[in-house]
C-alpha positions as CSV (number, residue, x, y, z in Angstrom):
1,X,-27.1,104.0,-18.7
2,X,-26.4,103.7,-22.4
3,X,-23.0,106.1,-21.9
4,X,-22.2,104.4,-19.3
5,X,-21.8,100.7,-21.1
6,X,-20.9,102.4,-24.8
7,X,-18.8,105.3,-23.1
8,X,-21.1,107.6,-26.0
9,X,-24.3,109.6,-25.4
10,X,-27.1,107.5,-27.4
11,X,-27.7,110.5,-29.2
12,X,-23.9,110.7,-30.8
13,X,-24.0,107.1,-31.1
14,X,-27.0,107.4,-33.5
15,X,-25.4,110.5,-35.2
16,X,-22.0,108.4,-36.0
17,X,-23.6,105.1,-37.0
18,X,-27.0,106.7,-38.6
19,X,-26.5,105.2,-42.1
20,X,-25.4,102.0,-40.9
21,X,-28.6,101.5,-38.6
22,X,-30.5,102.3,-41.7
23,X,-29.0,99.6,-43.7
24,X,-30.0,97.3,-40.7
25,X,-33.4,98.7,-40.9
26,X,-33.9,98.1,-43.9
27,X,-32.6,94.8,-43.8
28,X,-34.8,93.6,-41.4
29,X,-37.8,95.2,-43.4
30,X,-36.9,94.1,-46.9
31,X,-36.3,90.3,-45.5
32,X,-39.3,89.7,-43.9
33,X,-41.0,91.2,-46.7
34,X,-39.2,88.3,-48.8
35,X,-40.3,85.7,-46.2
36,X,-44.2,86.9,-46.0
37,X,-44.2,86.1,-49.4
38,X,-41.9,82.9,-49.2
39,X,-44.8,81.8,-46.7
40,X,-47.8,82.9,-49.3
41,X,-45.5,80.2,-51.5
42,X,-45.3,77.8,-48.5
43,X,-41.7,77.7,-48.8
44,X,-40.1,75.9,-45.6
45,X,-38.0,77.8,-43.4
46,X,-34.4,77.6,-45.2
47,X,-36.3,78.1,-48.4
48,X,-37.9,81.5,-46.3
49,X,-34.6,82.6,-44.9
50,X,-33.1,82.0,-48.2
51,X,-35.8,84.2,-50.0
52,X,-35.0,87.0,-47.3
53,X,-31.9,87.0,-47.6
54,X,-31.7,87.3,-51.0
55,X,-34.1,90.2,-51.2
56,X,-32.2,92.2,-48.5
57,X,-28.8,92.3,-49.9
58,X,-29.3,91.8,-53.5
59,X,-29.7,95.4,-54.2
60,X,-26.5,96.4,-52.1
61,X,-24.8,93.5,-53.9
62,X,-25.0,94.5,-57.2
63,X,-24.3,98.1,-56.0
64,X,-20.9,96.9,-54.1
65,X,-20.2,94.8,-57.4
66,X,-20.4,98.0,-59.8
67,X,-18.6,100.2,-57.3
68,X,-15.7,97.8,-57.1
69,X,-16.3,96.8,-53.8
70,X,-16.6,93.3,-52.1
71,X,-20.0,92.6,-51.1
72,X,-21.2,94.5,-47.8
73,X,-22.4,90.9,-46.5
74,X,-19.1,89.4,-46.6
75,X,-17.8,92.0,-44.3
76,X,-20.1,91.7,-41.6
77,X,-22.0,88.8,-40.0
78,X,-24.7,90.9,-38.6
79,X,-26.8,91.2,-41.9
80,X,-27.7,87.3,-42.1
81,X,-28.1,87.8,-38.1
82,X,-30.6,90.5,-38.8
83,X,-32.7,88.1,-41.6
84,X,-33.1,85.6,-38.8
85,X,-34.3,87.5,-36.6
86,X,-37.0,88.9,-39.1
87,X,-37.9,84.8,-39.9
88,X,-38.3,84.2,-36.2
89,X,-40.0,87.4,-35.6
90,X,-42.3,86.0,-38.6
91,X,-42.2,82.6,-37.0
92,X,-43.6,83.5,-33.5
93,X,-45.6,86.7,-34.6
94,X,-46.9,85.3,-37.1
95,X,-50.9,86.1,-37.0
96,X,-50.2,89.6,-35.9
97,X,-48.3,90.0,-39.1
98,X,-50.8,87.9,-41.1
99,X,-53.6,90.2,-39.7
100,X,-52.4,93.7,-41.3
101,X,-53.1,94.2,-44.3
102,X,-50.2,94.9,-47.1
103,X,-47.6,93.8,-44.9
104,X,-45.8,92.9,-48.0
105,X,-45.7,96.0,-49.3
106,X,-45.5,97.8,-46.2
107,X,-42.2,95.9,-45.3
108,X,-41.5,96.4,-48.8
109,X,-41.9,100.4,-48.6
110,X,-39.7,100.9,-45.6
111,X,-36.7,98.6,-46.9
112,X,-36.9,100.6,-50.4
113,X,-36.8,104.2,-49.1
114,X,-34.3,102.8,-46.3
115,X,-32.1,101.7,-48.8
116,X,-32.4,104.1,-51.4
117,X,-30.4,106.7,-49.0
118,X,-27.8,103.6,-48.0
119,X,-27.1,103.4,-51.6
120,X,-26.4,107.2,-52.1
121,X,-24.4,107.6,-49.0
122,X,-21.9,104.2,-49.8
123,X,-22.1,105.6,-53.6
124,X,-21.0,109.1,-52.5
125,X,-18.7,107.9,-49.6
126,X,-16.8,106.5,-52.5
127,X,-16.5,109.5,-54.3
128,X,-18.4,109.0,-57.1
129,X,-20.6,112.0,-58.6
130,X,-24.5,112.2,-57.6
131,X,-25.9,111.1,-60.8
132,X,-24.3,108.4,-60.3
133,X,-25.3,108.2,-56.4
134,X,-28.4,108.1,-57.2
135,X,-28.3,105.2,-59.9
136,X,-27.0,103.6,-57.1
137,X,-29.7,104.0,-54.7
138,X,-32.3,103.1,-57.5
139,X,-30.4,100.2,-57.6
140,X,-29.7,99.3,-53.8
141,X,-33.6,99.9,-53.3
142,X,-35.1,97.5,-56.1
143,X,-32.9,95.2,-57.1
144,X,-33.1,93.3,-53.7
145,X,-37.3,92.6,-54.9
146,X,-36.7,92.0,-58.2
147,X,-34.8,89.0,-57.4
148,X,-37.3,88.2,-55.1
149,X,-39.8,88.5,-57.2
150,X,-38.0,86.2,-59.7
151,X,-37.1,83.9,-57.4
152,X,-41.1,82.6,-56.1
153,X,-42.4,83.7,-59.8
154,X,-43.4,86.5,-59.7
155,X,-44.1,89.3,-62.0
156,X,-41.5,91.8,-60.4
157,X,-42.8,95.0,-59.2
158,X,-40.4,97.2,-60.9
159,X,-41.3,96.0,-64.3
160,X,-45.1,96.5,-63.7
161,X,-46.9,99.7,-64.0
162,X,-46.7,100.6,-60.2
163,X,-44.5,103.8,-59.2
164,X,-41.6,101.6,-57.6
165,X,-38.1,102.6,-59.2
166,X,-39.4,106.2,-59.9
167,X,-39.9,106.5,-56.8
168,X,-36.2,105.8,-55.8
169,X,-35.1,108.5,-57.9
170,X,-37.3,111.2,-56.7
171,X,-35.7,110.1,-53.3
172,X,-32.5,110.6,-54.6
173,X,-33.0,114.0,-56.0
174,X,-34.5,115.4,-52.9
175,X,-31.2,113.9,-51.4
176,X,-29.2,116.0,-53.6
177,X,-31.5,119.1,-53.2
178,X,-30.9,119.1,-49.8
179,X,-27.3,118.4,-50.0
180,X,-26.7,121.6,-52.0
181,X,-28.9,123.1,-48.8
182,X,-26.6,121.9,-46.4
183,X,-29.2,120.3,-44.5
184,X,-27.8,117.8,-41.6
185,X,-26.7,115.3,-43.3
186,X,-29.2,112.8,-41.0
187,X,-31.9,114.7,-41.7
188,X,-30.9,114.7,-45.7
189,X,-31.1,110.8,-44.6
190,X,-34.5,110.9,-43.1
191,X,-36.0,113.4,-45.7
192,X,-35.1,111.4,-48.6
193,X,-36.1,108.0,-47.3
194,X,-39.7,109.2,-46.2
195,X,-40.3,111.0,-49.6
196,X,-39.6,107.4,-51.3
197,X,-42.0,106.0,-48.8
198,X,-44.7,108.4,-48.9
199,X,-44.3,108.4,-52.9
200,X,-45.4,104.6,-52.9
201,X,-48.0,104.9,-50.7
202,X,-49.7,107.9,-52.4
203,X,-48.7,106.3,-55.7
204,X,-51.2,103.1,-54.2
205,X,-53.7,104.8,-52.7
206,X,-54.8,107.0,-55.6
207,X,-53.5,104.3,-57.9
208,X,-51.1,106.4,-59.9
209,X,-49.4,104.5,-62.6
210,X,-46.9,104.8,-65.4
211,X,-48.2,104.5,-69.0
212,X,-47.1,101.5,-70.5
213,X,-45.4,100.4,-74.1
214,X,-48.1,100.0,-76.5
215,X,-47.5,98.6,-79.8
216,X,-50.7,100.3,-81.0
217,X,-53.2,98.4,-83.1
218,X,-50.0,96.5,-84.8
219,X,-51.1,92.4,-84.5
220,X,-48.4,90.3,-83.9
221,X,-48.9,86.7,-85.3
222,X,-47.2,84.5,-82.8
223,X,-47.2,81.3,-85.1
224,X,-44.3,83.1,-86.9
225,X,-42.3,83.1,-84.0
226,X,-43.4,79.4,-83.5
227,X,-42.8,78.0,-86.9
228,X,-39.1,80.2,-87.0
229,X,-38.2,78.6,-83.7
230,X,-39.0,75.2,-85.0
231,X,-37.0,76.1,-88.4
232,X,-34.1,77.0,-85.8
């Protein structure tokens, strides 16, 4: 049926267009992981959409912006299509979604690793190297939920101790593993993105952190930062 209508097997449909359903994928997951959080906040529903929005193509924005690129979004309609369709899909299922637990950062897990491997592939598609790439795809993946997290006041997750952007780069290294392999490049896809996911969830489960910046048993006296601001 599907060759018939498309005049392509769905299976060489998928092949061609594999990145670019990812990017929708994780569009859909990253913005209704902005609007499950927009509705912790009790934003109304242009505030939600908004807060989706923004945390589905920030990442890919900024990337498109240090590439030299105009922004993905402004190409094609389909991206703000696909972030209403997650709020209605929030809207009407929303005490199925209420009812699991982390959906945030299950929604959250699937748009990073999702977008981690768009990032590489626009990154390398433009011919830049794959230290680059995978700058890139740290970038595409957790940008998007910093501004997010900004954005309803939050502590952002990549500034806090939880394995978030190192896992986007362990993605990205298994991407470039693989490419010197010659694995299919869909599977290279698939690989990368599910070790990015599976990263954050082990990372959570046994709750593996980073160390943080300690300043040891230095004091700081803040009423010298007062009294100088005053001065100033």
């Amino acid at each position: 049926m599907f060759e018939l209508i498309f005049g392509i097997s769905l299976i060489d449909y998928v092949r061609e267009n594999f990145v670019v359903l990812l990017d929708h994928a994780g569009t859909f997951a990253f913005a209704l992981s902005g609007i499950r959080l927009a509705a912790e906040k009790e934003f109304d529903w242009f505030g939600a959409l908004v807060v989706g929005f923004v945390t589905a193509i920030g990442g890919g924005t900024t990337r498109d912006l240090l590439l030299g690129v105009t922004p993905f979004w402004m190409l094609n309609g389909s991206y703000l299509i696909v972030t209403a369709l997650a709020l209605l899909s929030f809207i009407f299922l929303k005490n199925v979604i209420l009812r699991l637990n982390k959906t945030i950062f299950l929604f959250d897990t699937i748009g990073l690793g999702l977008f981690v491997v768009v990032g590489i592939e626009k990154t390398l598609a433009a011919d830049y190297p794959f230290w680059v790439a995978i700058i890139m795809g740290m970038i595409t993946g957790s940008v998007g939920g910093l501004i997010r997290d900004v954005l309803i006041n939050e502590m952002p997750l990549i500034l806090r101790r939880d394995i978030y952007a190192i896992a986007c780069v362990i993605g990205g290294l298994v991407f470039a593993l693989c490419y010197r392999l010659e694995v299919e490049r869909a599977l290279i896809d698939l690989i990368s993105a599910s070790t990015v996911i599976l990263i954050r969830f082990i990372a959570v489960k046994y709750k593996i952190q980073l160390p943080t910046v300690k300043h040891g048993d230095i004091k700081i006296d803040k009423k010298i930062f007062r009294s100088k601001n005053k001065t100033e």
